[in-house]
C-alpha positions in Angstrom: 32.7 -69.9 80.0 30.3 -67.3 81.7 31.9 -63.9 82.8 29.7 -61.9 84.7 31.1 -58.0 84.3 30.6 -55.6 86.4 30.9 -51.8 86.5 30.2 -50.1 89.8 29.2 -46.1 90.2 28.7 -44.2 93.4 25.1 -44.8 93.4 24.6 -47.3 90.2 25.7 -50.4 88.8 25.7 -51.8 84.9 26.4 -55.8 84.5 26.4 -57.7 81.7 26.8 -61.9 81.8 28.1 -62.7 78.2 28.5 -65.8 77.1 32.6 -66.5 76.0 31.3 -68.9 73.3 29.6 -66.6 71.3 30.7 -62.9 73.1 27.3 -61.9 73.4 24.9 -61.3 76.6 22.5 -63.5 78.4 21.6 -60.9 80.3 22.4 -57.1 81.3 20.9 -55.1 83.2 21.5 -51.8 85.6 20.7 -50.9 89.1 20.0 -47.3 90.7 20.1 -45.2 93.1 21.8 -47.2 95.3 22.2 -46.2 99.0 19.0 -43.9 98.2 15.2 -43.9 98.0 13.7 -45.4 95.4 16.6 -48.1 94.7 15.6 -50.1 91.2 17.2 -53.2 88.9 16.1 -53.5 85.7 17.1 -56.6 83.7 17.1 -57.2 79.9 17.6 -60.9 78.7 15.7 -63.1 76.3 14.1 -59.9 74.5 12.5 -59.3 78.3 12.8 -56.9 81.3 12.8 -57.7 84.4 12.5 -54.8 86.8 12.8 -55.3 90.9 12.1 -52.0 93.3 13.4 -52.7 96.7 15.6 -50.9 99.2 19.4 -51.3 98.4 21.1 -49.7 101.0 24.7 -50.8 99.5 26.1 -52.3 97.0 26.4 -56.0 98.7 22.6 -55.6 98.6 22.2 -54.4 95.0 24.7 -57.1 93.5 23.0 -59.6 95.9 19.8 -59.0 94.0 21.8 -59.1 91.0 22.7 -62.7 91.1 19.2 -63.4 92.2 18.0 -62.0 89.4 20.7 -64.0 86.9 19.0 -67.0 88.5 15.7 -66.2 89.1 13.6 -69.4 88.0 11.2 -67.3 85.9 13.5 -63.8 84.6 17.0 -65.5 85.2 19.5 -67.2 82.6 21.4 -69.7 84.5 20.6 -72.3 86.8 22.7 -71.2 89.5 25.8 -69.0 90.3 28.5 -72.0 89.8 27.7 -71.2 86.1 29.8 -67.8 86.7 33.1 -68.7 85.4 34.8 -65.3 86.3 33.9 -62.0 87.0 35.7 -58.8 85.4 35.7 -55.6 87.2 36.1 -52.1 85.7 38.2 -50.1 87.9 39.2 -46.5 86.4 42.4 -45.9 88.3 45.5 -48.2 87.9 48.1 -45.9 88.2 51.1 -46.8 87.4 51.5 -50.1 88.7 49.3 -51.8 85.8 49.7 -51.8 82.5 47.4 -54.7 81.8 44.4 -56.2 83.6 44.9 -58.4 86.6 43.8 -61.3 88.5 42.7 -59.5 92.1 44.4 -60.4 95.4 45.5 -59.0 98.5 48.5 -56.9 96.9 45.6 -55.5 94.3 43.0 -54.5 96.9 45.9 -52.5 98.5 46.8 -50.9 95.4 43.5 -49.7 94.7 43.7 -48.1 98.0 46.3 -46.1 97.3 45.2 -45.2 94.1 42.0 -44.1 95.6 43.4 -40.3 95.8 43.8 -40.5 91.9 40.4 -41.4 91.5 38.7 -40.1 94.6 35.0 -40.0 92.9 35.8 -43.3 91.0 38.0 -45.9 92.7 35.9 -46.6 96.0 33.2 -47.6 94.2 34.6 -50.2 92.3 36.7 -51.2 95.3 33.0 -51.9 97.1 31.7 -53.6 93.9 34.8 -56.0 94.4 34.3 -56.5 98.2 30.9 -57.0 97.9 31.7 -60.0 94.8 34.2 -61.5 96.7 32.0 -61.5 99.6 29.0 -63.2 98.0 31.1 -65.1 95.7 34.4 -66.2 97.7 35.6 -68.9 95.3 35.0 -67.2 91.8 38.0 -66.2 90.3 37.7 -61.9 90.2 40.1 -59.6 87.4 40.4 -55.8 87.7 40.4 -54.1 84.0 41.8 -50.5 84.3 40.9 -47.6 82.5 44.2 -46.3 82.5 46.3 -49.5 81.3 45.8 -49.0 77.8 47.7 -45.6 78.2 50.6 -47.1 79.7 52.5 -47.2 76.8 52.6 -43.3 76.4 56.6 -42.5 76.4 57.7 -40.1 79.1 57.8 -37.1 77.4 54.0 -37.2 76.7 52.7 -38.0 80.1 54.7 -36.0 82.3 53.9 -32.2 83.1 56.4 -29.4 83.4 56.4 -29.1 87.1 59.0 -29.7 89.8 59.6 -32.8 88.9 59.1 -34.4 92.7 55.4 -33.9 92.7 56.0 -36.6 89.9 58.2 -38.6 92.4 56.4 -38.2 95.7 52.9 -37.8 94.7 52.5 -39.5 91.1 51.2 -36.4 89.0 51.3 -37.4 85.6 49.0 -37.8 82.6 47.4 -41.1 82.8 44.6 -40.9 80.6 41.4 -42.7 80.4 38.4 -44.8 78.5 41.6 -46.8 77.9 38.9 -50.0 77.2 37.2 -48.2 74.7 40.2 -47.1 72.8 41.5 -50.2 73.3 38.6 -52.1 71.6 37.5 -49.9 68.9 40.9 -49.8 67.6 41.3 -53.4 67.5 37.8 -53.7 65.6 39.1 -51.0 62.8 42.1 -52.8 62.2 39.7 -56.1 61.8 37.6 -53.8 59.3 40.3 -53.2 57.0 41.8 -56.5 56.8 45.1 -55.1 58.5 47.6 -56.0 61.1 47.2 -52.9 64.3 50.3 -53.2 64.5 50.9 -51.6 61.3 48.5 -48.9 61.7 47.7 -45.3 63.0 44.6 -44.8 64.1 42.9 -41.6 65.9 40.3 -42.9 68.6 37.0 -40.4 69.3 35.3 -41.6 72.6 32.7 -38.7 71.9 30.0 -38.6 74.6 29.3 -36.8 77.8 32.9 -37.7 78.7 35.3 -37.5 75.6 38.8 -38.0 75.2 40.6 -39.0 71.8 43.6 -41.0 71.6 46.9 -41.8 69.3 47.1 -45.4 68.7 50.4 -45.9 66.5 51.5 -49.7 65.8 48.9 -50.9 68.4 50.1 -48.7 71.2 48.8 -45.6 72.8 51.1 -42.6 72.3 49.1 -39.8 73.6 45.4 -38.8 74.8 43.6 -36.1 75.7 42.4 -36.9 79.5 45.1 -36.3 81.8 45.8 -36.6 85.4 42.3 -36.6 86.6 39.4 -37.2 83.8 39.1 -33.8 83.4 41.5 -33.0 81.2 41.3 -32.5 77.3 38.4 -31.3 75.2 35.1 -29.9 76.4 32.8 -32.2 77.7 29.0 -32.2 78.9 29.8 -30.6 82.0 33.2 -30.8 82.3 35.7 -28.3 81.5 38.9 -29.4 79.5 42.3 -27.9 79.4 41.9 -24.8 80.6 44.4 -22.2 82.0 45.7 -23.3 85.0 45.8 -19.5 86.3 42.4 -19.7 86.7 42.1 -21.8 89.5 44.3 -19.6 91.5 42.5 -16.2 90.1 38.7 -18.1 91.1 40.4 -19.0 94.5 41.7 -15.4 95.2 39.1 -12.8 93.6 36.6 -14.7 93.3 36.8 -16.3 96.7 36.1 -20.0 95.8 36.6 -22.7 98.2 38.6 -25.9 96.6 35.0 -27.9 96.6 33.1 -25.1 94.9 35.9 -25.2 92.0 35.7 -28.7 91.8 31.9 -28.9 91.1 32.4 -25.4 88.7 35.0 -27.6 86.7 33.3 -31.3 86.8 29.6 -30.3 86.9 28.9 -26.9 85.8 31.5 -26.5 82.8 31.8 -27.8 79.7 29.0 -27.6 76.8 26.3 -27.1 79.7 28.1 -24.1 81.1 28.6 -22.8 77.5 25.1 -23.3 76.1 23.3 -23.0 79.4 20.3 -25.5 77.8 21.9 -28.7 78.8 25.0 -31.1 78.7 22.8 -33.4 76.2 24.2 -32.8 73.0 20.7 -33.4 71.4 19.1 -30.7 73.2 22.1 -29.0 72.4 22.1 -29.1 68.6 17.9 -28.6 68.8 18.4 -25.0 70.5 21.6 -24.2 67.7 18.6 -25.1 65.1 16.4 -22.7 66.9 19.2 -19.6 67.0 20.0 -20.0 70.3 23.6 -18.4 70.0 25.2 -19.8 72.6 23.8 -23.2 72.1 25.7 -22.9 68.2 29.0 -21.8 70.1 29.1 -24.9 72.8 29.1 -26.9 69.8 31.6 -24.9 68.0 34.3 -24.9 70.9 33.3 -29.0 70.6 34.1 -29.4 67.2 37.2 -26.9 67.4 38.9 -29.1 70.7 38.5 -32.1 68.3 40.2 -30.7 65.5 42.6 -29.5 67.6 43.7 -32.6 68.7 43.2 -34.6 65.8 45.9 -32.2 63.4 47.7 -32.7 67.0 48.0 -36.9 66.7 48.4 -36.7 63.4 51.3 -34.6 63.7 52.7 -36.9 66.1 52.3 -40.3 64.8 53.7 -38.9 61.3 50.5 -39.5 59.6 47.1 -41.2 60.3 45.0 -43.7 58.7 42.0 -44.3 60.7 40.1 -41.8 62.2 37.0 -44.2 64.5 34.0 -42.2 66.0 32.3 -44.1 69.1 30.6 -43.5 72.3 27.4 -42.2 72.6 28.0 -39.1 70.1 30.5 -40.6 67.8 27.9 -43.6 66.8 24.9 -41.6 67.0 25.9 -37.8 66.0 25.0 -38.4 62.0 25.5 -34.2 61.7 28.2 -33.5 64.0 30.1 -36.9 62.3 30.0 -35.2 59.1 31.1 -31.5 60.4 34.1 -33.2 61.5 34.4 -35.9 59.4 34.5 -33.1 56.4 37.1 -30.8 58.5 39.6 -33.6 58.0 40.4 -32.5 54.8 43.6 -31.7 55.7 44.8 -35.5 56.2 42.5 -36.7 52.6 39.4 -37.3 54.8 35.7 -36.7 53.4 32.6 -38.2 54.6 30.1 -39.7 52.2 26.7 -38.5 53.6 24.8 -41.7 52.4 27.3 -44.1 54.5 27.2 -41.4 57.4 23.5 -42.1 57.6 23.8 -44.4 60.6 23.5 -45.2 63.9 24.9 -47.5 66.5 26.7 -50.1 63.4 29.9 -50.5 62.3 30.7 -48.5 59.5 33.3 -47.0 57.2 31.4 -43.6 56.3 34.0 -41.7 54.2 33.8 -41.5 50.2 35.9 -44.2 48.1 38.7 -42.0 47.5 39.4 -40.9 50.8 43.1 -41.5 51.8 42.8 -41.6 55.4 39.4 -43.6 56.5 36.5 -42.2 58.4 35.1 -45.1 60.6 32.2 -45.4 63.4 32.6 -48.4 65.3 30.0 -48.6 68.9 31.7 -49.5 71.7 31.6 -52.3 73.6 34.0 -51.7 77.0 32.0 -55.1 79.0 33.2 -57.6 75.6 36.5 -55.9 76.7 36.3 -56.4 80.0 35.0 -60.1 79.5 38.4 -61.2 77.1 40.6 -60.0 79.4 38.6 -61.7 82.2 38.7 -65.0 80.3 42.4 -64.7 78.8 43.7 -63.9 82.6 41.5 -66.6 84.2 42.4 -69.4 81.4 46.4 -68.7 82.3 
């Protein structure tokens, strides 16, 4: 079996066809700026890249092209489209109505409409990635994989806030939580690692990358996260803003005469480790200006690392005990310095990093000394094999 996944952005799109048989990719590649001048696909498969720059006014067009390029006679894989078994959509917003991945129909597509004011920047996207599938492939079987299912488990006294409890009701305001697929793999893969059963495990999930959120996987199920109603939530991000007092909305609004849009882009692009530093929300450029005494470069990273800890003494606390602590994402499996700054401020659970294992990017890795009680892992992520299993389990039923 062939899955073909796709992940749709306002203006880009990543896809990956993996082969079931062996779980790895014929081919992936990403398109940009969609909708935009200078609209390009580039295309990785056999060790090759294939690049095509033409206008893509939508996303029909750019995932047209994308099939042309999966059997393109010369750059392509397959011979033609009927090799696509399935295809596996990430949509970030399921509310509440999913707790698992889904085989999309009618009663989906309206769900995902009503979830769009959840996931206002997010879920239209992915609805016109499916559209545009369905349209160009009307008898391939489609399955929506949410960002928010794997935190469906949370119990209610995590997820809900402490507001009038009708705006829970009557307009679903709730912690929902997300890079659920990420969670959801890496912790699977650490259980794998050290020959145990999830199920009889705690483990303390670091998605650390431009977007971060950590999670509480106890017995296999997700009992807290950082991310909350809205991506925004939790620890300092590139240019996001975490948890924050929720006083200062209403003081920015009032003194500082705001508009709701300009708080919006203050929070989601200006914030975070970028608003802190002022160099950039790379956390390369980042560390480089902390090496060169830039002062508020050093303190970005600090308020990082601090949010981190936080939450890790946090889910430790509430799971009674951890045994797993997995770095992944873009930071967490490349981050060699900032691993071992927090790997070595676990000391509180029996955690200590062993620089010589640390030394590593992008592999799967234990990297914390022999006698460690509680392990130190890195594990990359891989949120389209995710997407793929689920695609193939829900299609084979």
């Amino acid at each position: 079996m062939k899955v073909l996944v796709i992940n749709c952005g306002s203006s880009s799109l990543k896809y990956q066809l993996i082969d079931m048989t062996t779980e790895k990719p014929s081919a992936q590649g990403l398109v940009e700026r969609i909708g935009l001048e200078g609209s390009i696909l580039t295309q990785k498969s056999n060790g090759e890249k294939y690049i095509i720059e033409e206008p893509m006014p939508d996303h029909k067009k750019a995932i047209e092209l994308v099939l042309g390029a999966l059997v393109d006679k010369e750059h392509g894989v397959i011979s033609s489209m009927s090799e696509i078994s399935a295809v596996g959509h990430r949509v970030v917003h399921g509310g509440e109505a999913y707790a698992d991945s889904v085989l999309i129909d009618e009663n989906v597509m309206k769900a995902l409409d009503d979830f769009i004011k959840l996931a206002p920047l997010h879920n239209p996207p992915n609805i016109i990635g499916i559209n545009a599938c369905k349209e160009l492939m009307p008898n391939t079987p489609m399955v929506a994989v949410f960002d928010t299912a794997f935190h469906q488990t949370l119990p209610k006294h995590a997820y809900m806030y402490s507001l009038p409890y009708e705006l829970y009701t009557d307009y679903g305001i709730r912690k929902y939580g997300f890079h659920g697929t990420s969670h959801k793999y890496v912790s699977s893969v650490a259980a794998e690692m050290l020959g145990k059963d999830l199920k009889d495990l705690r483990i303390i999930t670091c998605h650390l990358g431009n977007g971060a959120s950590l999670a509480a996987i106890k017995n296999g199920k997700c009992i807290d996260t950082t991310m909350g109603f809205t991506p925004l939530g939790g620890l300092a991000m590139g240019t996001r803003c975490g948890n924050v007092d929720p006083a200062i909305v209403t003081f920015l609004l009032k003194e500082c005469k705001y508009s709701v849009e300009d708080l919006d882009t203050l929070m989601n692009k200006k914030s975070g480790v970028y608003g802190i530093s002022g160099v950039s929300s790379d956390f390369r450029d980042i560390e480089a200006a902390a090496k060169e005494g830039n002062e508020r470069a050093q303190l970005a990273l600090d308020m990082f690392k601090y949010r981190v800890i936080q939450y890790t003494g946090s889910y430790t606390a509430i799971m009674g005990g951890v045994d797993a602590i997995v770095f992944t994402a873009g930071l967490g499996e490349n981050g060699i310095e900032i691993r071992e700054q927090l790997g070595n401020s676990f000391g509180f659970v029996g955690a200590k990093v062993d620089p010589e294992k640390n030394n590593v990017r992008g592999e799967a890795r234990i990297i914390s000394t022999d006698d460690s009680k509680v392990k130190l892992m890195v594990i990359p992520t891989n949120e389209e094999l995710m997407i793929a299993r689920d695609t193939k389990a829900i299609v084979e039923k």
